[in-house]
One Martini backbone bead per residue (centre of mass of N, CA, C, O) as a GRO file, in nm:
protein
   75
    1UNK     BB    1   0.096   0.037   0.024
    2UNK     BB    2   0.085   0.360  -0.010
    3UNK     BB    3   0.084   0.645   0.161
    4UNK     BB    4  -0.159   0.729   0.127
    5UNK     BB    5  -0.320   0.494   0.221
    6UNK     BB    6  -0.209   0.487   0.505
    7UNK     BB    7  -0.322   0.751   0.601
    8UNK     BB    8  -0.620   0.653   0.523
    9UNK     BB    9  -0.613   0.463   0.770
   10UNK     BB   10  -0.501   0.630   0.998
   11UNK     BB   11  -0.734   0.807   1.018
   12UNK     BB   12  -0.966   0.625   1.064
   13UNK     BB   13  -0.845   0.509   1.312
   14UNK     BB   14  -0.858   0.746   1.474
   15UNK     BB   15  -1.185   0.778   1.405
   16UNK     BB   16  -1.237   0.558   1.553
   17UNK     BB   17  -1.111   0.566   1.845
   18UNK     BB   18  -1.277   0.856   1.911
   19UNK     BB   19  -1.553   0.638   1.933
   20UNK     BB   20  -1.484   0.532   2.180
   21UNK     BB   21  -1.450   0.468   2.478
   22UNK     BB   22  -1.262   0.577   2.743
   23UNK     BB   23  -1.180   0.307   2.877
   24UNK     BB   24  -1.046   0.216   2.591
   25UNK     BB   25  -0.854   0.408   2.497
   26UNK     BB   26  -0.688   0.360   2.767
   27UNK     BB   27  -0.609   0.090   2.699
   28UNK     BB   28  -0.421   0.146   2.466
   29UNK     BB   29  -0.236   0.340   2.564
   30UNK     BB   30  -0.103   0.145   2.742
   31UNK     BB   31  -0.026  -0.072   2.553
   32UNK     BB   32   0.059   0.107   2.298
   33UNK     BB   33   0.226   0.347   2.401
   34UNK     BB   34   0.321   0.240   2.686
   35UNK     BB   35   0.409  -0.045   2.695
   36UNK     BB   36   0.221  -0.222   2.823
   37UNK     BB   37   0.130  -0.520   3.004
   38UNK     BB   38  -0.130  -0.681   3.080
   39UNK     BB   39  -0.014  -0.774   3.349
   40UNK     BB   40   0.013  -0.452   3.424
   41UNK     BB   41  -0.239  -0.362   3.392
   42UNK     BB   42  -0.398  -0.586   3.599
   43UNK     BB   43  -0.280  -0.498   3.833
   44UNK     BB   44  -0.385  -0.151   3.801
   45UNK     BB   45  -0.640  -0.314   3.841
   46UNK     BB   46  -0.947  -0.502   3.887
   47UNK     BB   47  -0.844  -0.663   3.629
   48UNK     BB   48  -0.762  -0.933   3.480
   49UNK     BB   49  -0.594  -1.100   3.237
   50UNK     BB   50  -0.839  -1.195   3.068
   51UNK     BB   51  -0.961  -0.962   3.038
   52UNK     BB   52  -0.763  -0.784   2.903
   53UNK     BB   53  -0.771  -0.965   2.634
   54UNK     BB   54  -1.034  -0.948   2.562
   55UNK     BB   55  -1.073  -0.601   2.564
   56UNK     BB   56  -0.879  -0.606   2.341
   57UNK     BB   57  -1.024  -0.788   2.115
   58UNK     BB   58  -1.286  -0.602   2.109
   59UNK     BB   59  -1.176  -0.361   1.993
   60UNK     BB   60  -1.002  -0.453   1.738
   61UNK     BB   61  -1.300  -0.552   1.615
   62UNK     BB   62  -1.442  -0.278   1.630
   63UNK     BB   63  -1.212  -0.140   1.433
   64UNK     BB   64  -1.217  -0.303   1.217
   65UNK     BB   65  -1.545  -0.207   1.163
   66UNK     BB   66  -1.508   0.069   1.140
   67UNK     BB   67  -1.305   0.076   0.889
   68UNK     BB   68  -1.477  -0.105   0.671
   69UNK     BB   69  -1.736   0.097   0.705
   70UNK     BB   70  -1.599   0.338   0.615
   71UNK     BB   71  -1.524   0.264   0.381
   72UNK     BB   72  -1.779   0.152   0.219
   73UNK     BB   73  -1.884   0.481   0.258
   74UNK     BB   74  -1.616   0.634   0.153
   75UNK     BB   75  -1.437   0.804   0.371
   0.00000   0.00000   0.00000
């Protein structure tokens, strides 16, 4: 994909990240930004570690239907 592509997949992602809950944003920013493990997020909150992976991939399947969707409507 040319960098155009990716640009436009990258809007799109942030425009997904900004409609999630604020909850589920920060569960992204710890994992993805601060590159916190699971096991140290789980630690931090009163989630166990299966409940934090359960909630990352929860986040990541609405996310990427959120993506596939403003594609097929041409966002």
């Amino acid at each position: 994909m040319d960098s155009l592509g990716n640009r436009s997949l990258i809007r799109l992602l942030e425009a997904c990240i900004g409609e999630l809950p604020e909850k589920n944003r920060d569960l992204l920013v710890l994992h993805y930004q601060k590159q916190m493990a699971v096991a140290e997020i789980s630690a931090g909150s009163a989630s166990g570690v299966s409940t934090v992976y359960e909630r990352l991939h929860k986040i990541r399947t609405t996310l990427s239907r959120c993506i596939h969707r403003k594609l097929a409507a041409g966002s």
